[in-house]
C-alpha positions, -999 to 999 in steps of 0.1 A, spaced: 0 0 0 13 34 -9 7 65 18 8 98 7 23 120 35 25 164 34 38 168 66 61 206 71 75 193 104 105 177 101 101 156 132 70 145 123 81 137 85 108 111 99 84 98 128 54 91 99 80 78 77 99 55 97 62 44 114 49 43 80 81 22 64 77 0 94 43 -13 85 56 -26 54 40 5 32 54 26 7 60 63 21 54 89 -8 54 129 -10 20 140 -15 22 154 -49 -11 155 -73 7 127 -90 14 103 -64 -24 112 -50 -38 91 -80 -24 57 -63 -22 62 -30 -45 46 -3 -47 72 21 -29 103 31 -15 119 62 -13 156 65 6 176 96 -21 205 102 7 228 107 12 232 70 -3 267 55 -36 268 55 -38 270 17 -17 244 13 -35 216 35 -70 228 16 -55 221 -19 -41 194 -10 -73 175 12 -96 189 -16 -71 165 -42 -72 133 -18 -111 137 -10 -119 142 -48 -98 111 -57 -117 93 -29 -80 85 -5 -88 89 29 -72 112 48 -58 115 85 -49 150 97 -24 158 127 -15 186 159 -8 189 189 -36 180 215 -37 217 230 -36 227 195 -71 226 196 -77 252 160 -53 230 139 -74 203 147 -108 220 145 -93 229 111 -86 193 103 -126 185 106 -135 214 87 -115 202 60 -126 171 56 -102 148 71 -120 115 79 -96 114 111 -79 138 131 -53 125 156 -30 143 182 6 137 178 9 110 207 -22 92 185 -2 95 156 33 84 172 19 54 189 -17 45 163 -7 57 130 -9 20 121 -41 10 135 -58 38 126 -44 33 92 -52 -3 85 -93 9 98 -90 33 72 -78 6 47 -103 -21 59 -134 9 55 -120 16 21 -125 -25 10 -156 -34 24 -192 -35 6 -204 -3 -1 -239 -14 18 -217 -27 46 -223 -7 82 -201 -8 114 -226 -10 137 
């Protein structure tokens, strides 16, 4: 599986990256390009706001689920991350230690029948 990842903070780049590389998933920049094929995509909501609208506007059109991140007293970057449209927004400790399993939900949502509920 190929993840998309636009992430400005370089801590978090290497963290999703080596998290990401870990799993066994190919990590890729999260360029209109790469969007076409990848199965979801992370964002770090410290990015410009422009920036994370263009670029959750590409993923949600091409129908790749997205996962937004901040800080958890960051409370407008991830208000932000709702009101863009991310189908999960994580703090960074949810991120450092779930990125996987929140992933792999994601991935299993993404397969299932479309008349399929959770509940």
């Amino acid at each position: 599986m190929k993840v998309a990842l636009f992430e400005p903070n370089l801590f978090w780049d290497a963290k999703a990256r080596a998290i990401l590389t870990g799993a066994g998933w190919e990590c890729v920049a999260a360029t209109e390009e790469r969007l076409r094929d990848a199965g979801a995509l992370v964002v770090g909501l410290y990015a410009a706001e422009e920036d994370l609208r263009r670029v959750v506007a590409e993923a949600k059109l091409r129908g790749v689920p997205v996962i937004g991140h901040a800080g958890h007293k960051e409370k407008p970057l991830l208000n932000l991350g709702h009101e863009l449209g991310c189908d999960r927004v994580l703090t960074n400790g949810e991120l450092a230690h779930r990125l996987k399993a929140h992933l792999e939900a994601l991935f299993s949502a993404s397969t299932r029948d479309p008349g399929q509920t959770d509940g």
